[in-house]
N, C-alpha and C positions, 0 to 999 in steps of 0.2 A: 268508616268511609262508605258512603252510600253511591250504587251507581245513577247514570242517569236514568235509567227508568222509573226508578224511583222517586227519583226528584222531580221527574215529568206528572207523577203519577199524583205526588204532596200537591204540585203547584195545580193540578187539573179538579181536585176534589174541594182543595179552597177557593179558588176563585172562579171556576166554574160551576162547583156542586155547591158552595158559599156552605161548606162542614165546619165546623170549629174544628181546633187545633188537637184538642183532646182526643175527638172522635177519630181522624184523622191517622193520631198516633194508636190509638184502640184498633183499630183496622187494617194498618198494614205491620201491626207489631215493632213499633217504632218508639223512643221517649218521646216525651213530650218538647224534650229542650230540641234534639234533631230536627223534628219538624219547624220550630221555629227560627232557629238557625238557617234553613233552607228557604223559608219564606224571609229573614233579614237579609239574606244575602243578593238574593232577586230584587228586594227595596234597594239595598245600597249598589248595585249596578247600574240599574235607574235614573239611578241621582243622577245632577247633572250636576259635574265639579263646579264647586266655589270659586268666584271668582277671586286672584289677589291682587294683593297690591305691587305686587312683583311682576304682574303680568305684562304692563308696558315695558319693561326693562329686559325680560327677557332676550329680545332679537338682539341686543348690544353685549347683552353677558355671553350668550351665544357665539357672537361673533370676536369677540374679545378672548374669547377662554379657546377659541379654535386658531389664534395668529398668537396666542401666549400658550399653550396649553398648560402651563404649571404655573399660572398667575396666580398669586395670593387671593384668597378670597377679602381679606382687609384690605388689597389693595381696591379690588375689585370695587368694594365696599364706598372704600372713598373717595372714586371715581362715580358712582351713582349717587352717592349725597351730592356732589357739584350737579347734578341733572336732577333734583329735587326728591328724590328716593328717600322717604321716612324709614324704612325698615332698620331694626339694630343690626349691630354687626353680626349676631347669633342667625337671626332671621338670615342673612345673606347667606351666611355661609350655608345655611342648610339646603337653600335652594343653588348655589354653586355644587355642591355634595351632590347633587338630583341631575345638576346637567352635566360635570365631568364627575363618575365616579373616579377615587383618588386610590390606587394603592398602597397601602401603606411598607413604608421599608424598616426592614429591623438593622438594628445597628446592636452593636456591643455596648454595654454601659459599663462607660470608666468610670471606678472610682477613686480617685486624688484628693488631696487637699488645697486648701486655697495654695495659691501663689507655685503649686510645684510644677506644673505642665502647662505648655500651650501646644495648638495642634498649626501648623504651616502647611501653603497651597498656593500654586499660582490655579487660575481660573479665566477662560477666553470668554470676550466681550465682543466676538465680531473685529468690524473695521470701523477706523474713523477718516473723514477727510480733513486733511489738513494741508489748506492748498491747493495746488495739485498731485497730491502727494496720497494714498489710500493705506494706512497704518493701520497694523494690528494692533484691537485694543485687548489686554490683560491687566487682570489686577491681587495683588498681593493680597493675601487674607491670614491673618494671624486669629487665633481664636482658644480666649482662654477655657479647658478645660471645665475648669469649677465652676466657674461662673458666667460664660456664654459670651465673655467681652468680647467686641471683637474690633478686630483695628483693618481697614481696607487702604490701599492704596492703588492709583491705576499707574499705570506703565504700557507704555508704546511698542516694548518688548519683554521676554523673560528671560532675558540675559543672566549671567551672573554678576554682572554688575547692581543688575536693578535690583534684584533676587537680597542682595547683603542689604543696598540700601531700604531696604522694605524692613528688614531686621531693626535698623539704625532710625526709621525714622517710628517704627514700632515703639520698640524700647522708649525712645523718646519722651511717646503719646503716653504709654505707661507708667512714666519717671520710675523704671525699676526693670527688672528683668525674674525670667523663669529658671524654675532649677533646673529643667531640661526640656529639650524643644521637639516634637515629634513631626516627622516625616516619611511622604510615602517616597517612592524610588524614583526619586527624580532626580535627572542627571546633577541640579545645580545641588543638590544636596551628599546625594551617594554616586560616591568613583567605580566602586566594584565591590561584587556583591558576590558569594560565594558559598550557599544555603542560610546559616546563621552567622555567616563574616562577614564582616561590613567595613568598608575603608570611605572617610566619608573626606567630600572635596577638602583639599585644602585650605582654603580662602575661607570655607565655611570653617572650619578648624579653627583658623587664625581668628576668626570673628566670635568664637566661644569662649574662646581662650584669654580674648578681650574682656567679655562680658561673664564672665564666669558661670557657662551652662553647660549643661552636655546635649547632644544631639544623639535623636534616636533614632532608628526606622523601623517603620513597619513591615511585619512578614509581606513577602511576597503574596498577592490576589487577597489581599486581606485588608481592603479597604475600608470595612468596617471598625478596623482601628482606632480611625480619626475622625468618626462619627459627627463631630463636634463641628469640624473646620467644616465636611460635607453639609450640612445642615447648615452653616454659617452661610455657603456660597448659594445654597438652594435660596436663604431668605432673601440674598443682594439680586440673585440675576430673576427672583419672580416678583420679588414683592416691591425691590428698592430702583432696582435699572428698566425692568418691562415695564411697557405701557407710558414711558418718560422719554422727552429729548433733552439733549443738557449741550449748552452751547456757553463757551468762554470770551472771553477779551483778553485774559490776563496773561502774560509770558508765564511758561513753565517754572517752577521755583529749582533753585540751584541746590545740588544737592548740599543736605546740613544747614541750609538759610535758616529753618528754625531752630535751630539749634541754638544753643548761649556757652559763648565761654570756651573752656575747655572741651567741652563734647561735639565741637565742632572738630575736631580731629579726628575722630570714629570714623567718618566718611571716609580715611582716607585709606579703610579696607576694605573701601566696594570701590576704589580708583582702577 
């Protein structure tokens, strides 16, 4: 590393005394490559940045990533193709990467086999209006270990009524069930909890016992457990719910309505 007087010294002999590069480094005892490293770097300061093609789009991804701050960059992405935006989605994302740096979180990596684990979470969505009525919206996230599936449902509250049927109408979407279902320390899953003792709800009990799983929980502050379900809610509330309004007609479905047959009685241990 050379000081600045040095470098005052390189830049004042070339383009003032117009020395070659050689002579240069001959006279102040320097390599040859240093010297020109010091005169590329004074070029490349100079420069004046390239324009891209990103550039009109900038003040929208700006102001978009500052009211979302953990917006998908694919979402981002394909909201600036609807505004005529050529760039891939590689391109976006890099320039998304330049205006929020993103840090990354480390989680624990499970490893399962298919079909043995799903990871379970309620997750808050705000409010909705309905009527004159301001309702908190939440939504049930199940999400298979192995394989990243993942099943959502939203709910008006996190009762444990909703909480079973979110199981039931799971199940359903998956025509099958887990060998065991993990969870963090939430009231509708675990009753009391007593370092490694676990007494887990009733109701949930009665709904395993139905479906033939076991329910698990995670250590205490040790969110990183369910890695899987976290990552699932991060992709719904950036990439699938920000930056959308979603507006209905339809009456609420009763619970079990999809249901056929015999499995319409399931429902009746989230009654």
């Amino acid at each position: 590393m050379i000081d600045l007087e040095t470098v005052a010294r390189i830049r004042q002999l070339y383009y003032g005394e117009h020395w070659r590069v050689g002579t240069i480094a001959a006279e102040l005892g320097l390599h040859h490559a240093t010297v020109e490293r010091v005169l590329r770097d004074e070029t490349q300061a100079k420069r004046a940045p390239r324009p891209s093609r990103f550039d009109p789009y900038v003040g929208f991804a700006r102001e978009l990533l500052e009211r979302y701050p953990r917006l998908r960059a694919t979402r981002l992405w394909q909201m600036l193709r609807e505004r005529g935006c050529d760039l891939s989605v590689r391109q976006v994302r890099d320039k998304v990467r330049q205006l929020r740096p993103a840090p990354r979180e480390a989680f624990l990596v499970r490893r399962v086999f298919p079909a043995e684990e799903a990871q379970v979470d309620w997750a808050s969505f705000g409010y909705v209006t309905i009527g004159a009525a301001r309702r908190a919206l939440s939504a049930f996230v199940l999400t298979l270990t192995y394989s990243r599936w993942i099943f959502l449902r939203f709910f008006l509250d996190q009762s444990l009524e909703n909480f079973l049927r979110g199981h039931v109408y799971a199940f359903a979407d998956l025509r099958g069930c887990l060998r065991h279902l993990l969870y963090d320390n939430l009231r509708s899953a675990v009753s009391q909890r007593h370092g490694d003792a676990v007494r887990f709800n009733t109701r949930l009990l009665e709904l395993a016992s139905h479906y033939h799983f076991a329910p698990r929980a995670c250590a205490p502050a040790r969110g990183s457990e369910k890695g899987a379900v976290e990552r699932s809610v991060r992709y719904i509330r950036d990439s699938f719910f920000a930056a959308r309004s979603f507006t209905t007609n339809r009456r609420p479905e009763p619970p079990g309505a999809r249901l056929a047959g015999r499995d319409r009685r399931r429902t009746a241990l989230g009654r």
